[in-house]
KESETOR-265913 format. One record per residue: residue in one letter; residue number from 1; x, y, z of N, C-alpha, C, O in turn. Coordinates in pm, whole numbers. Example, Ala and Ser with C-alpha at 12.3 -4.5 7.8 and 13.67 -1.06 7.14 Angstrom:
BEGIN
+----+-----+--------+--------+--------+--------+--------+--------+--------+--------+--------+--------+--------+--------+
: aa :   i :    nxx :    nyy :    nzz :   caxx :   cayy :   cazz :    cxx :    cyy :    czz :    oxx :    oyy :    ozz :
+----+-----+--------+--------+--------+--------+--------+--------+--------+--------+--------+--------+--------+--------+
:  A :   1 :   1319 :   -569 :    780 :   1230 :   -450 :    780 :   1320 :   -330 :    780 :   1424 :   -332 :    846 :
:  S :   2 :   1285 :   -225 :    708 :   1367 :   -106 :    714 :   1290 :      3 :    787 :   1341 :    114 :    804 :
+----+-----+--------+--------+--------+--------+--------+--------+--------+--------+--------+--------+--------+--------+
end
This chain:
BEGIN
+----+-----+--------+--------+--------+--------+--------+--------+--------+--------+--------+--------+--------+--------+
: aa :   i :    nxx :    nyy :    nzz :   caxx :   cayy :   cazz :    cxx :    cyy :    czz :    oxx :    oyy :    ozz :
+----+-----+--------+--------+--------+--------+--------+--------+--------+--------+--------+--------+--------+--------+
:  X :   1 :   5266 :  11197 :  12540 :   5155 :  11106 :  12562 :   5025 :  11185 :  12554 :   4996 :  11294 :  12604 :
:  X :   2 :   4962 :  11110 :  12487 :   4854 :  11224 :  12470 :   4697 :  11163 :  12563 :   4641 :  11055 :  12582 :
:  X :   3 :   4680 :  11279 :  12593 :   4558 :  11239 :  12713 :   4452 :  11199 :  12620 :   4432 :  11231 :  12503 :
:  X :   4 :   4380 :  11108 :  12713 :   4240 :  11058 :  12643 :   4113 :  11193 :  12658 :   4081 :  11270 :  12749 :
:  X :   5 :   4067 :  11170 :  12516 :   3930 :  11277 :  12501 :   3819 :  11270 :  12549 :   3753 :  11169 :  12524 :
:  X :   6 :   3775 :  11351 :  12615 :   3684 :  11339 :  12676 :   3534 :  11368 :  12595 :   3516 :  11468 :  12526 :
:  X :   7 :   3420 :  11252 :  12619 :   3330 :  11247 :  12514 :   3214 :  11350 :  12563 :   3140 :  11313 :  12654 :
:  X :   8 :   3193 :  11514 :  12489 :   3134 :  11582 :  12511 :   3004 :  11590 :  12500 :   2968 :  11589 :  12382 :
:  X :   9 :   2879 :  11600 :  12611 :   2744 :  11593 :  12533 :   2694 :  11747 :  12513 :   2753 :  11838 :  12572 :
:  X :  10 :   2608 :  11766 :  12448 :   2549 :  11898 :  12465 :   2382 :  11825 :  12452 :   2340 :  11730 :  12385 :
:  X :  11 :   2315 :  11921 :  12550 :   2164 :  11858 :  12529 :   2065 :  11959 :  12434 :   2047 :  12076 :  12468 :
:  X :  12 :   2025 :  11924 :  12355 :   1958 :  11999 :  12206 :   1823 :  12070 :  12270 :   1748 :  12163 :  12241 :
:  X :  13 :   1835 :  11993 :  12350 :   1674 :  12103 :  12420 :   1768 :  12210 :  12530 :   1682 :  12297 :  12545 :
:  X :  14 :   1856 :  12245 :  12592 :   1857 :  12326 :  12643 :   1933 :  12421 :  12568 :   1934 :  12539 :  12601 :
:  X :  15 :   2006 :  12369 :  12452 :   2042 :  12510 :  12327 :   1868 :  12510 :  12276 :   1817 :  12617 :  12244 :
:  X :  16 :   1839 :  12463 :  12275 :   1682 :  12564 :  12186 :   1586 :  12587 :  12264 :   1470 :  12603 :  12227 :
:  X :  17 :   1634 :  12589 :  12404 :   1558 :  12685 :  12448 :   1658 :  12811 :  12536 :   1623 :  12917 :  12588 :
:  X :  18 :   1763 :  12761 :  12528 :   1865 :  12930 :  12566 :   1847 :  12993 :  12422 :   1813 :  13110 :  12404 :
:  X :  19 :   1872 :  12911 :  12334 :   1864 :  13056 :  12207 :   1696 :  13118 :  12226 :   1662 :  13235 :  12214 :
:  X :  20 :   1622 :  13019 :  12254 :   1471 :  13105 :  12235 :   1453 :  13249 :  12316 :   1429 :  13366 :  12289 :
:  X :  21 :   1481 :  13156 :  12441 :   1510 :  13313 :  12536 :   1608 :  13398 :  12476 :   1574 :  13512 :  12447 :
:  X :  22 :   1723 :  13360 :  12454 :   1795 :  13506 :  12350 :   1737 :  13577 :  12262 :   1766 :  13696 :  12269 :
:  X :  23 :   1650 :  13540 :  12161 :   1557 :  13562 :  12022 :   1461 :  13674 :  12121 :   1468 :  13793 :  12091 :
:  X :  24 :   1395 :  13641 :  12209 :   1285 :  13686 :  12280 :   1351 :  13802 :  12391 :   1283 :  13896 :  12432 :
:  X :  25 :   1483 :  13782 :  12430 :   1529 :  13900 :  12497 :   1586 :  14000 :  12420 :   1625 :  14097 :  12484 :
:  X :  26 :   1603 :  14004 :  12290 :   1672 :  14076 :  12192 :   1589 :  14126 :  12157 :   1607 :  14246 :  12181 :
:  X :  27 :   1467 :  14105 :  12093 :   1359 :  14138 :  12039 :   1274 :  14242 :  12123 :   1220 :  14347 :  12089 :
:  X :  28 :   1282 :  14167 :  12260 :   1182 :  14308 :  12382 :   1261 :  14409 :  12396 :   1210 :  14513 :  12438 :
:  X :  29 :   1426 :  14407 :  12360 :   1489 :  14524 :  12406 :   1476 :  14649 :  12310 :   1467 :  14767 :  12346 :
:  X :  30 :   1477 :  14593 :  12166 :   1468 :  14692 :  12075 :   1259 :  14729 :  12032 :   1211 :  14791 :  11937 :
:  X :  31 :   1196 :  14665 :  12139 :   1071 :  14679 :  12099 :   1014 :  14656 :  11968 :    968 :  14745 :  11897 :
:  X :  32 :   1021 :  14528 :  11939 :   1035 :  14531 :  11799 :    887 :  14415 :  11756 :    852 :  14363 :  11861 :
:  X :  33 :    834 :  14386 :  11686 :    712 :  14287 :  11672 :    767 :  14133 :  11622 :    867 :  14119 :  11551 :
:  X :  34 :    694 :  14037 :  11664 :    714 :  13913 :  11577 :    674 :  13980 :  11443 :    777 :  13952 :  11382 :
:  X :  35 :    620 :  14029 :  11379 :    538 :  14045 :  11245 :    699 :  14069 :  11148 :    770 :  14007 :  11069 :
:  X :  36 :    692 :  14229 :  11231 :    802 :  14258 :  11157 :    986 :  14134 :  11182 :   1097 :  14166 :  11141 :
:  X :  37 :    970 :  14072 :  11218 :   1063 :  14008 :  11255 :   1066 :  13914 :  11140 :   1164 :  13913 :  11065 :
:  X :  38 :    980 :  13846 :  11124 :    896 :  13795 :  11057 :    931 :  13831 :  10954 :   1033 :  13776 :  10914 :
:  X :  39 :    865 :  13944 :  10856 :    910 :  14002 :  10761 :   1040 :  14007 :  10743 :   1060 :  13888 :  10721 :
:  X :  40 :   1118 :  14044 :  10737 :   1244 :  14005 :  10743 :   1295 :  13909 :  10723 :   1393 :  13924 :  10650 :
:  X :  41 :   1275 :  13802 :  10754 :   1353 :  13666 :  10668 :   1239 :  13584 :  10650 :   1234 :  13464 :  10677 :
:  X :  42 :   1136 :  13662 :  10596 :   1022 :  13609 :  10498 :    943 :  13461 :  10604 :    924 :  13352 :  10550 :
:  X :  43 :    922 :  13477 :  10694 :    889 :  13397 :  10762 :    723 :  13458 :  10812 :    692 :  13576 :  10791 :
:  X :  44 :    618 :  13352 :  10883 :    503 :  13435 :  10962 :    551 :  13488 :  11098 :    668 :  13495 :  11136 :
:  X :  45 :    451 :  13521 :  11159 :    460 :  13603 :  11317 :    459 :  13478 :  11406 :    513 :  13464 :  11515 :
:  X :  46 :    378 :  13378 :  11325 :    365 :  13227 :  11383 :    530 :  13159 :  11380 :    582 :  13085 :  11463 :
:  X :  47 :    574 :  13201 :  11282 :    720 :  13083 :  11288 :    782 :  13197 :  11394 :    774 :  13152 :  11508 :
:  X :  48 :    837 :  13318 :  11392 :    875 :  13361 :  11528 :    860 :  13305 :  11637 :    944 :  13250 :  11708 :
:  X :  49 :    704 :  13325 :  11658 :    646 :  13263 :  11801 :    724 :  13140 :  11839 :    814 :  13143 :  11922 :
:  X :  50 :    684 :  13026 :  11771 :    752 :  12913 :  11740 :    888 :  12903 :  11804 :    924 :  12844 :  11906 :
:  X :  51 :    949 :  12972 :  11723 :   1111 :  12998 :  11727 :   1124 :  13053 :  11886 :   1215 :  13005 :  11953 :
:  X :  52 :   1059 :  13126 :  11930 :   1080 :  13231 :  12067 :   1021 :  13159 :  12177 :   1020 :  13214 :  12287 :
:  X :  53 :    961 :  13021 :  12160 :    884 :  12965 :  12280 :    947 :  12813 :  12270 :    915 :  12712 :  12331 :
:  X :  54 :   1070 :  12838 :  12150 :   1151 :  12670 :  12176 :   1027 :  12580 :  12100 :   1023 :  12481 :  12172 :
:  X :  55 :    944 :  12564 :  12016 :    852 :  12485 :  12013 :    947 :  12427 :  11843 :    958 :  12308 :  11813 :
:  X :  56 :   1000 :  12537 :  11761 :   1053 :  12547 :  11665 :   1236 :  12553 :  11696 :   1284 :  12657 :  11744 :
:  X :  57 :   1302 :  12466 :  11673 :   1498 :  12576 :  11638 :   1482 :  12690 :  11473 :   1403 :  12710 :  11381 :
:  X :  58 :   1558 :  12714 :  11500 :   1557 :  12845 :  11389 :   1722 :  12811 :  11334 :   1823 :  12795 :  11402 :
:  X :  59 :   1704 :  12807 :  11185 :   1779 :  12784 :  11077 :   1911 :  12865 :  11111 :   1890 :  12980 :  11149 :
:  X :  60 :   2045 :  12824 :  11103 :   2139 :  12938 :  11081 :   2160 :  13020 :  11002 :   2243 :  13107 :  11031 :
:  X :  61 :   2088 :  13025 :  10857 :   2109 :  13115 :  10787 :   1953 :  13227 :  10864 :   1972 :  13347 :  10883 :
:  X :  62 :   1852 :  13180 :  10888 :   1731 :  13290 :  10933 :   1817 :  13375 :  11059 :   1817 :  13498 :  11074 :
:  X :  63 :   1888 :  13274 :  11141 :   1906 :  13320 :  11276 :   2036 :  13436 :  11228 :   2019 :  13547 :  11281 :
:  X :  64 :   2166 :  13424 :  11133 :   2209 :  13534 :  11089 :   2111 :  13638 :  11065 :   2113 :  13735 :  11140 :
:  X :  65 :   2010 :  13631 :  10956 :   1977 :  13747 :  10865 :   1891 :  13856 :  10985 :   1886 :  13979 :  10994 :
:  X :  66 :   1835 :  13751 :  11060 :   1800 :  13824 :  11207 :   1866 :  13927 :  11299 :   1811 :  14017 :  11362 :
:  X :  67 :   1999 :  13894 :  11294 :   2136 :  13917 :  11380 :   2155 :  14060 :  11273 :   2139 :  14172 :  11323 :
:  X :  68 :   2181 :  14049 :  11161 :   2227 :  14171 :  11067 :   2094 :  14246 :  11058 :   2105 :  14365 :  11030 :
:  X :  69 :   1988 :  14205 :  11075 :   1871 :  14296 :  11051 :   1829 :  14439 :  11137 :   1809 :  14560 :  11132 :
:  X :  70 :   1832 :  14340 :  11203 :   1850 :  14429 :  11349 :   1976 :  14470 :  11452 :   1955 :  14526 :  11559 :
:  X :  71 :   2068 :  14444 :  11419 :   2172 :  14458 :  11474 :   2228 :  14382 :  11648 :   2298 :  14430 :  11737 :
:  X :  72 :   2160 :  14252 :  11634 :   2213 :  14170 :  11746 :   2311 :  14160 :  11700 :   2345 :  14190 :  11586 :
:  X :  73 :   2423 :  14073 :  11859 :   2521 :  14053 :  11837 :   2491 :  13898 :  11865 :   2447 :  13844 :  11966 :
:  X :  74 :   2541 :  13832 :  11710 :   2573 :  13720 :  11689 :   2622 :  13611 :  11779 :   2570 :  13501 :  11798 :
:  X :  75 :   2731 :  13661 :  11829 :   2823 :  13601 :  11964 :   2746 :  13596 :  12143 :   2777 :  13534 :  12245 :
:  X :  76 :   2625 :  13705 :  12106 :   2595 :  13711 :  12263 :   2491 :  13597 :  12234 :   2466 :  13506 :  12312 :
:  X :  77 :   2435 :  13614 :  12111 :   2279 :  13492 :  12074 :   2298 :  13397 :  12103 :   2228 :  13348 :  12191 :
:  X :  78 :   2433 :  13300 :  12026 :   2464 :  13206 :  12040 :   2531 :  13119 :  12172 :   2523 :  13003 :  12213 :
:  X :  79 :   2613 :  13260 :  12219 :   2686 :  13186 :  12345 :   2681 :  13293 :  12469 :   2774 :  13306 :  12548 :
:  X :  80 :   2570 :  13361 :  12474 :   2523 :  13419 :  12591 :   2395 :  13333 :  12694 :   2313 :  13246 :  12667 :
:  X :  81 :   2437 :  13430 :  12857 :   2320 :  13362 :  12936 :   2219 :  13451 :  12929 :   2254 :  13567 :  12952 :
:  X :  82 :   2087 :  13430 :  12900 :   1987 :  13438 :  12924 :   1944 :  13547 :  12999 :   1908 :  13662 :  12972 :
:  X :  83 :   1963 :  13460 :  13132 :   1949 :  13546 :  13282 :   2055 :  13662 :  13295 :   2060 :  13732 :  13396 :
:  X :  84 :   2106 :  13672 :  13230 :   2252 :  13804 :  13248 :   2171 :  13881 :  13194 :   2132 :  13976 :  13261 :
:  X :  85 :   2115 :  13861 :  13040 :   2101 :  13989 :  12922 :   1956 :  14011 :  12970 :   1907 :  14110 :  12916 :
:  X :  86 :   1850 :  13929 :  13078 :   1750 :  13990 :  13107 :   1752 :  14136 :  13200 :   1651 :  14203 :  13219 :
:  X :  87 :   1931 :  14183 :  13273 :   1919 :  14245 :  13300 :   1913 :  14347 :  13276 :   1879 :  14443 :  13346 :
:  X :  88 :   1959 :  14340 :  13126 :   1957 :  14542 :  13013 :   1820 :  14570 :  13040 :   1811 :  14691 :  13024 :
:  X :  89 :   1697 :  14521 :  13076 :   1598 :  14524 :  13008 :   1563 :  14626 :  13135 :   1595 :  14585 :  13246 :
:  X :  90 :   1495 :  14763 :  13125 :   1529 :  14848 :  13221 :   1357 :  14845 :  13275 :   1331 :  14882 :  13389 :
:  X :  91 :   1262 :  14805 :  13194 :   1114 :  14798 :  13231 :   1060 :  14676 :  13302 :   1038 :  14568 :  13247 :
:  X :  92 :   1035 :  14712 :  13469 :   1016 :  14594 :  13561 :    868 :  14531 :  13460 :    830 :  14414 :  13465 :
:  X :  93 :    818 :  14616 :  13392 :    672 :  14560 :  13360 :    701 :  14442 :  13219 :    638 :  14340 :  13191 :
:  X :  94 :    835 :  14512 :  13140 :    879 :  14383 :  13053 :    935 :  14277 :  13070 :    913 :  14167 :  13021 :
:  X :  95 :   1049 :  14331 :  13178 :   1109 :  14212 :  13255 :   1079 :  14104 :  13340 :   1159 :  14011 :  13328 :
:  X :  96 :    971 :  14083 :  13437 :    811 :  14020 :  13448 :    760 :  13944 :  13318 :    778 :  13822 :  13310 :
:  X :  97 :    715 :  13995 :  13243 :    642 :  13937 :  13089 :    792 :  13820 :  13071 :    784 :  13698 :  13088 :
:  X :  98 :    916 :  13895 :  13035 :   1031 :  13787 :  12986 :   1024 :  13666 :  13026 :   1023 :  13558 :  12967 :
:  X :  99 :   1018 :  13708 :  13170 :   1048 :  13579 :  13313 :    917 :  13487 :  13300 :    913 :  13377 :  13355 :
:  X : 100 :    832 :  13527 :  13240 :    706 :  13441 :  13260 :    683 :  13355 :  13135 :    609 :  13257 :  13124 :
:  X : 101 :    805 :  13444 :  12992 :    757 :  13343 :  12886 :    900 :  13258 :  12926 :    909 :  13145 :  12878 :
:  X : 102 :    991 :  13298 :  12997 :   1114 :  13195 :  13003 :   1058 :  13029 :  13121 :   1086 :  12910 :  13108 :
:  X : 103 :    994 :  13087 :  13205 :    915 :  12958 :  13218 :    834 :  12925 :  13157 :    833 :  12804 :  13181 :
:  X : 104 :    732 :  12949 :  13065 :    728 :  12905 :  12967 :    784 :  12813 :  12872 :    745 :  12701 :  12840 :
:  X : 105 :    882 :  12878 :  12835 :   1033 :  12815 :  12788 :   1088 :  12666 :  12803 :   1127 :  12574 :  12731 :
:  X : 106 :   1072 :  12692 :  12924 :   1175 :  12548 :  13029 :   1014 :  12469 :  12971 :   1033 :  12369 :  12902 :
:  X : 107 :    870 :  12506 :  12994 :    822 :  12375 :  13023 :    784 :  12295 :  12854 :    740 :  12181 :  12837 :
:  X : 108 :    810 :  12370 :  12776 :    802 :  12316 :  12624 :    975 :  12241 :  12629 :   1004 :  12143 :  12561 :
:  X : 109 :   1037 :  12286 :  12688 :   1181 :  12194 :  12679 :   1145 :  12060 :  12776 :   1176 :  11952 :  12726 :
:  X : 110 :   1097 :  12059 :  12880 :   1058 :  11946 :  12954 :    976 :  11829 :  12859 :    979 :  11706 :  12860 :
:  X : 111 :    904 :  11925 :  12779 :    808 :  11790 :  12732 :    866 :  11815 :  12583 :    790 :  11770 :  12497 :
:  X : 112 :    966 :  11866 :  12539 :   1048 :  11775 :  12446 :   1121 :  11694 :  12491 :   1131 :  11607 :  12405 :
:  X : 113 :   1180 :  11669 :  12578 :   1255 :  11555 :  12676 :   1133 :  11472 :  12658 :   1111 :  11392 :  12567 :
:  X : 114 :   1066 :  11501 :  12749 :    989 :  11362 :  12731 :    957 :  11309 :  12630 :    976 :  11188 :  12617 :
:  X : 115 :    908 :  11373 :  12545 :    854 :  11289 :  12400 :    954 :  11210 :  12336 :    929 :  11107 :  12272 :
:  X : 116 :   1103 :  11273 :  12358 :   1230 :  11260 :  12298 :   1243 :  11121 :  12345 :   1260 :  11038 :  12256 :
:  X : 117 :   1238 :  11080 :  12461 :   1260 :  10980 :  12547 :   1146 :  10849 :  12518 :   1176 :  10729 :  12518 :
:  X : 118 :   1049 :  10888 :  12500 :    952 :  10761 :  12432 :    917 :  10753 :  12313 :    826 :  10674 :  12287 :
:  X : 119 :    980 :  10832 :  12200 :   1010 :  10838 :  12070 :   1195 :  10725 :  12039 :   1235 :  10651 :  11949 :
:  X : 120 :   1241 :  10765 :  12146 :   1413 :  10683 :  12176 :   1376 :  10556 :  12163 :   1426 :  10482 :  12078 :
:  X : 121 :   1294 :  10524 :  12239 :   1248 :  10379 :  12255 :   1204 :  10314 :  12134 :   1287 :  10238 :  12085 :
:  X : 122 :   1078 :  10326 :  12067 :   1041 :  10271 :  11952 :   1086 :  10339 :  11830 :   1004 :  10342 :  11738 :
:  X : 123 :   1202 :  10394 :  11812 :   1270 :  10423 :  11722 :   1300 :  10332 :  11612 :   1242 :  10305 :  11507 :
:  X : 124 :   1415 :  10289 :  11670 :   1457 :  10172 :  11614 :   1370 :  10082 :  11572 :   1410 :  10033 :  11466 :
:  X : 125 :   1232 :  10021 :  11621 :   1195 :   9942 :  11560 :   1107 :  10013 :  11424 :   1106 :   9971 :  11309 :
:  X : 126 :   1056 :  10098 :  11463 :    989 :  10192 :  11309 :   1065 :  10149 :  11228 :   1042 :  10049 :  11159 :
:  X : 127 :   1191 :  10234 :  11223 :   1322 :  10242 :  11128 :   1301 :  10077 :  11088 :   1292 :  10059 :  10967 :
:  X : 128 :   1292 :   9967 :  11164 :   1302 :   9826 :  11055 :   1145 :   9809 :  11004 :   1117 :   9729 :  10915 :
:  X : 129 :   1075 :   9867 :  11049 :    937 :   9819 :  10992 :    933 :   9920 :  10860 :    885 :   9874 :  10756 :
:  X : 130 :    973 :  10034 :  10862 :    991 :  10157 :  10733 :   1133 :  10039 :  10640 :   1112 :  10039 :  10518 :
:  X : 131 :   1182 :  10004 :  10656 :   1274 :   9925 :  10547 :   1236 :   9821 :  10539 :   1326 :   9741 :  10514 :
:  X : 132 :   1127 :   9774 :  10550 :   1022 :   9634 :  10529 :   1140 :   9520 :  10597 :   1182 :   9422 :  10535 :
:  X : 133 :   1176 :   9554 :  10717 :   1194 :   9425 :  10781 :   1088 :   9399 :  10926 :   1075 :   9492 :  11006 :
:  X : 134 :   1035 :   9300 :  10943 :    944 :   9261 :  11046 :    979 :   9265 :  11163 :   1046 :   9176 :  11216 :
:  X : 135 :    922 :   9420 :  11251 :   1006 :   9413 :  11348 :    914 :   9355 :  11497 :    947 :   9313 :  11608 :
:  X : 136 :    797 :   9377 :  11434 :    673 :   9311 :  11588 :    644 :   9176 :  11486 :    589 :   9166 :  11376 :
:  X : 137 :    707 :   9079 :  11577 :    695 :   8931 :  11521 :    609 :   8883 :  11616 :    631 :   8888 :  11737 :
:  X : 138 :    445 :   8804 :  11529 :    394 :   8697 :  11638 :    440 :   8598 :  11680 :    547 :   8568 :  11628 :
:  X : 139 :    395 :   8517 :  11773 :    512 :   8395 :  11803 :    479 :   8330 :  11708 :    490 :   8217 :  11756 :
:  X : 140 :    432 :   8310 :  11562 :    398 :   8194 :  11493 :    544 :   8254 :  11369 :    608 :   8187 :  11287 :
:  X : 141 :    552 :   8411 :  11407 :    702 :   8455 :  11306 :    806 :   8399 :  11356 :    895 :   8345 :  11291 :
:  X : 142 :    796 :   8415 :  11536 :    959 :   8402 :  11532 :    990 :   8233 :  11563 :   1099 :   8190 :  11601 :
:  X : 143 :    838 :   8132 :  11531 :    878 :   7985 :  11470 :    910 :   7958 :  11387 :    985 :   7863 :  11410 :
:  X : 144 :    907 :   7980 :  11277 :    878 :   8010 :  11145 :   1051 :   8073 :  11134 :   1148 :   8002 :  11106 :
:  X : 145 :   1055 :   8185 :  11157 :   1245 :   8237 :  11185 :   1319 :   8117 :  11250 :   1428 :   8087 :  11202 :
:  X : 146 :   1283 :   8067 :  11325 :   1385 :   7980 :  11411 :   1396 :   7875 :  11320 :   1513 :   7858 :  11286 :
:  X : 147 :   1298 :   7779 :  11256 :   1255 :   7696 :  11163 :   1363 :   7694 :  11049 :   1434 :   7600 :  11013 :
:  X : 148 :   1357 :   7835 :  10997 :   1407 :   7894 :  10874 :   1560 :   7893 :  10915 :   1634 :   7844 :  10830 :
:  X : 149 :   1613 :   7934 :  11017 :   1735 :   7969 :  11028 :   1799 :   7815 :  11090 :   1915 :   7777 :  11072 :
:  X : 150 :   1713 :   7755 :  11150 :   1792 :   7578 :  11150 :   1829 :   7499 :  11048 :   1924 :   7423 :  11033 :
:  X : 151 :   1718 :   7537 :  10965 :   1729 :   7479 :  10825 :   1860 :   7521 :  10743 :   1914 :   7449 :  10658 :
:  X : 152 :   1912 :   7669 :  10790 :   1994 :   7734 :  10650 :   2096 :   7660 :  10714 :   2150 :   7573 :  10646 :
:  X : 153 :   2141 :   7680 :  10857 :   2221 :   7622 :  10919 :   2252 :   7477 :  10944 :   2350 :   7429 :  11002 :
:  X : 154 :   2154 :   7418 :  10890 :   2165 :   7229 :  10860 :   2260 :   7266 :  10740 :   2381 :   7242 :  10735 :
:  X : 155 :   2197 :   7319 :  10661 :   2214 :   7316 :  10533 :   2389 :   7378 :  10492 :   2449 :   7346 :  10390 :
:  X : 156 :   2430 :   7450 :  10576 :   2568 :   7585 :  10596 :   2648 :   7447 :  10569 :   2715 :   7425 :  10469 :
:  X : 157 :   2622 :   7324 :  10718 :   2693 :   7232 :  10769 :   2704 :   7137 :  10671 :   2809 :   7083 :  10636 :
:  X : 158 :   2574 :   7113 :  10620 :   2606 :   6988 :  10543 :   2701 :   7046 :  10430 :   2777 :   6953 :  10403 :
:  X : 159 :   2736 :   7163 :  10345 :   2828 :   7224 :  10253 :   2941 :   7226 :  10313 :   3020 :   7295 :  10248 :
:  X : 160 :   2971 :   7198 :  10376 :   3158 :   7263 :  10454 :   3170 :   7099 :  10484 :   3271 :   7053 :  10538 :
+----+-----+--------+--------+--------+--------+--------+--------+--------+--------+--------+--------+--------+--------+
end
């Protein structure tokens, strides 16, 4: 008998902002620059930033060529904590700076939640107004609809 599956969520803002803090704890350990980081998979110092403050996710093929460039480990980026690997970091004066862009971090993930959440809402109706169906009807539309759809439906009845 096979057990029922259980329906898994994962929340997209707190993977992009644990990988950011990974990107950003990997990067302070080997002392290394956004620029040159940057360079490297042909990107600016700006798309780093981006990428390292959660404002941006970062591509899986950039986030490999990153991993081989410098010699992260792939496996800790993706499925490591954060708060563990801030402890290699042996300089109280870097480790401070980390902790201050990781709150940081959390509050660009907060207000992707939010936006996420009142973007949820009028979603759906965009999506019918972008495929030219009328989705903010005045009340003189949805007479006019009701009108229209009694009629097809007189009409369904009188055929059958």
């Amino acid at each position: 008998m096979a057990l029922p599956q259980q329906k898994i969520t994962v929340d997209i803002f707190d993977e992009r902002g644990r990988l950011a803090k990974m990107l950003l704890i990997q990067r302070m350990q080997i002392e290394e620059t956004q620029t040159r980081v940057g360079n490297v998979i042909s990107v600016s110092f700006q798309q780093i930033q981006k990428n390292e403050s959660g404002l941006n996710g970062i591509p899986a093929e950039k986030l490999l060529m990153i991993c081989r460039a410098f010699g992260y480990d792939f496996d800790v980026i993706t499925n490591g904590n954060p708060y563990e690997e801030i402890n290699k970091i042996h300089s109280p004066k870097v480790k401070a700076k980390v902790l201050h862009k990781f709150k940081s971090i959390d509050l660009v993930m907060q207000r992707h939640r939010s936006m996420a959440a009142k973007y949820e809402k009028i979603l759906p109706v965009l999506e019918l107004e972008m495929n030219y169906q009328k989705a903010f009807l005045t009340p003189q539309d949805k007479k006019a609809m009701a009108e229209a759809e009694e009629m097809y439906q007189a009409g369904a009845r009188s055929v059958v």
